[in-house]
N, C-alpha and C positions, 0 to 999 in steps of 0.2 A: 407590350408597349412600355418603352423605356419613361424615367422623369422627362427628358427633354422632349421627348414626342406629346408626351402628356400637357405638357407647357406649352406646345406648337398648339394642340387643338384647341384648347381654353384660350391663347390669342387669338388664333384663326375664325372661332366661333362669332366673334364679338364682333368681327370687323365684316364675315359674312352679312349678320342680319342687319350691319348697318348698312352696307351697302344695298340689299333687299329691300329696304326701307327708303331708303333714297332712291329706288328705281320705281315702287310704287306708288312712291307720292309724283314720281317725277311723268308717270302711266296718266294718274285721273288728272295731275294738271293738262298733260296734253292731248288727254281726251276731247274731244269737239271741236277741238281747233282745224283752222283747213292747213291742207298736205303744203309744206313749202317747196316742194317738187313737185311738177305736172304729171300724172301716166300716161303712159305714151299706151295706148292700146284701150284695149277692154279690162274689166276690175271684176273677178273672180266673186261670184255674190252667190249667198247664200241668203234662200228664203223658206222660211220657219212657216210652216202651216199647221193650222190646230182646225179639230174636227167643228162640224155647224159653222156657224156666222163667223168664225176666223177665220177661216178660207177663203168665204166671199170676199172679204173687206180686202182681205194680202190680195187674192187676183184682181182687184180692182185696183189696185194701188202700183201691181206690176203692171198691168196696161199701160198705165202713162210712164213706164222708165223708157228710157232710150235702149234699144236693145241692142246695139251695137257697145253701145259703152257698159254696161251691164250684163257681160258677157265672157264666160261660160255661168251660166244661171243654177246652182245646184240647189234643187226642192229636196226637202226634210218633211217630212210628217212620223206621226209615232206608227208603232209595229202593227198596231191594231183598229188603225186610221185607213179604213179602204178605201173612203172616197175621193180626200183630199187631193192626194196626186194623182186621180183617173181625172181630173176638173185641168189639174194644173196642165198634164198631158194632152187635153181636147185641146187647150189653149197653144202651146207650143204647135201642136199640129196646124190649128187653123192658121199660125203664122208662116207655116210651109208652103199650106193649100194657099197662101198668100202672095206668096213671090219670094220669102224669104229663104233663098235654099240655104244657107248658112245653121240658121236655127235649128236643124235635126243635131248637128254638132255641139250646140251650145247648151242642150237643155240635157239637165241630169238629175233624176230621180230616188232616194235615197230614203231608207226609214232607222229609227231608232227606237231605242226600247221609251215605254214611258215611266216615269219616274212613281206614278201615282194613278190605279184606276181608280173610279169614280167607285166610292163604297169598300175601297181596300181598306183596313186596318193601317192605324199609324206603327204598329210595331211592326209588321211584315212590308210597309213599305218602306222601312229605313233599308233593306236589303238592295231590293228597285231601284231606290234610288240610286243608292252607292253605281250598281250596274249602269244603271242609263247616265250617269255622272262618266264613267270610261270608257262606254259606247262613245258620247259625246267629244269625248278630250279624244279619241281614233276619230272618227272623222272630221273634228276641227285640223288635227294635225298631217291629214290625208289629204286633207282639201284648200286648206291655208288661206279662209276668205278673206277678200279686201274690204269687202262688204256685208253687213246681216242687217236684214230686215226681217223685224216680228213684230205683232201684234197682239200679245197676251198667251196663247196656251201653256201651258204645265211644259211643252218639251220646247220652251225656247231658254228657260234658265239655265241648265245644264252646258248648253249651247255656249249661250253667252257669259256665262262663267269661264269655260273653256278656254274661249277665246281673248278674254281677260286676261287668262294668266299666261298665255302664249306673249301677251304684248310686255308684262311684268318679265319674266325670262328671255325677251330678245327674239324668240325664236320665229315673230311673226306680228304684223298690225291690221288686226281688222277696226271699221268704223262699224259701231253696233247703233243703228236706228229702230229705238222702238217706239210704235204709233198706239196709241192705246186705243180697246176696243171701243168703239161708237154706242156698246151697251152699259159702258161705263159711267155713268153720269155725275154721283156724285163722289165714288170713291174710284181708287186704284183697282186692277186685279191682284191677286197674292204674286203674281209672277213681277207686274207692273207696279206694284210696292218692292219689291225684293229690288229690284233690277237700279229704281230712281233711289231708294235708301242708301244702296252697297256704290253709285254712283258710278255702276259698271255702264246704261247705255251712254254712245258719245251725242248721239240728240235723243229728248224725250220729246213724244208727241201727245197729245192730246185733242180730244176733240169738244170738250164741252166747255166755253169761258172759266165755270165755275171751279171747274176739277183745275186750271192753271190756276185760280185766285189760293187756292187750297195748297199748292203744289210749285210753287215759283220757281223751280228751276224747267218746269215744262213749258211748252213751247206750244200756245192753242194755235194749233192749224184748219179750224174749221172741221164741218161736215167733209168728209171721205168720202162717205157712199152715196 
C-alpha cells in the first residue's frame, strides 16, 4: 500500500464511522415511531418463545393478533426447548381444524441454539453465546421480520440485537415489541434490562404499575394473562 492509498483510508475511516454514527442515532430516534407508509398485505412476524410461563403468556398474546395481518408467523424457541413449539403447533393446527385453510402456510417453526444453559459456567458460555449470537443474525437475515414479539427468555436477545443491526446497515426494518413477563413484578428480567437499557425494543411493555414508575420509558399495559 502506497502513501496515497494510506492517506485515502485514514480519510475514508473517519468519515465511515461518522456516517455509522449518524445512521444509528438516526435507527433509536425512529424506533417506535409509526410506519409513514401503510403495508399493503401481511407483515412477516416473528415469535420468540422461552421454556415454562413464556410460552404461555406469547401464546396468549398471539391469540388476540389478527392472523391475516400477522402473517407468515415464524416460531423460534431454543435447541433444547421441546415443548414450546409442540404448544405453538396444537395452536396453528386448531386454527386449520378451524376453517382457517390458509394458516398451514403461514406458520413456521424454527429453533436456535441457546446462548446460556441454566448452571452453565460464565467462561464456557462466552463460546454459546458467540454461536447462538450467528445462529441468530442467519435466521434474522433469512427471515427478514417486520415484526418480533418477546417476552423475556435468554434467546430473545440475540434475536433482537440482530435485527437491530440489520436496521443500523439498511439491510432490513423490523418493529421489536417486548412485553415483560407478568412474573416480573418489581424488577426487569436480564434480557428485559438489556433490551430497554441498549434501547434496542421499539415498544417496552410491561405489566405491573410499579415496574413503569421504575422504568418510564415502558408502557404499563395491564394484566396479559
Amino acid at each position: 500500500m502506497g502513501l496515497d492509498d494510506l492517506a485515502a483510508a485514514c480519510y475514508a475511516l473517519p468519515v465511515l464511522v461518522a456516517l455509522f454514527t449518524v445512521r444509528f442515532f438516526y435507527v433509536l430516534w425512529r424506533s417506535g415511531q409509526p410506519s409513514s407508509r401503510p403495508q399493503a398485505g401481511g407483515l412477516r412476524c416473528l415469535i420468540v418463545l422461552g421454556s415454562g410461563g413464556h410460552t404461555a403468556e406469547m401464546m396468549n398474546i398471539v391469540t388476540t393478533l389478527q392472523k391475516d395481518r400477522f402473517a407468515p408467523r415464524y416460531y423460534v424457541a431454543a435447541l433444547t426447548d421441546n415443548m414450546s413449539l409442540q404448544k405453538a403447533q396444537v395452536y396453528e393446527e386448531s386454527l386449520i381444524q378451524s376453517g382457517e385453510k390458509k394458516t398451514i402456510k403461514n406458520a413456521h417453526f424454527m429453533q436456535i441454539y441457546r446462548s446460556r444453559e441454566v448452571g452453565q459456567s460464565y467462561i464456557t458460555s462466552i463460546a454459546t453465546t458467540l454461536l447462538a449470537t450467528l445462529h441468530a443474525m442467519w435466521l434474522v437475515i433469512r427471515i427478514r421480520p417486520q415484526v418480533i414479539f418477546c417476552n423475556g427468555p435468554g434467546t430473545c436477545f440475540p434475536l433482537c440485537v440482530s435485527a437491530f443491526l440489520l436496521k443500523v446497515f439498511g439491510l432490513g426494518w423490523s418493529s421489536i415489541f417486548y412485553i415483560e413477563s407478568i412474573a416480573r413484578v418489581k424488577k426487569l428480567s436480564l434480557s428485559g434490562l438489556l433490551l430497554y437499557k441498549l434501547r434496542i425494543a421499539d415498544q417496552f411493555f410491561v405489566q405491573w404499575p410499579q415496574l413503569q414508575q421504575k422504568y418510564p420509558r415502558a408502557c404499563y399495559a395491564g394484566r396479559l394473562m
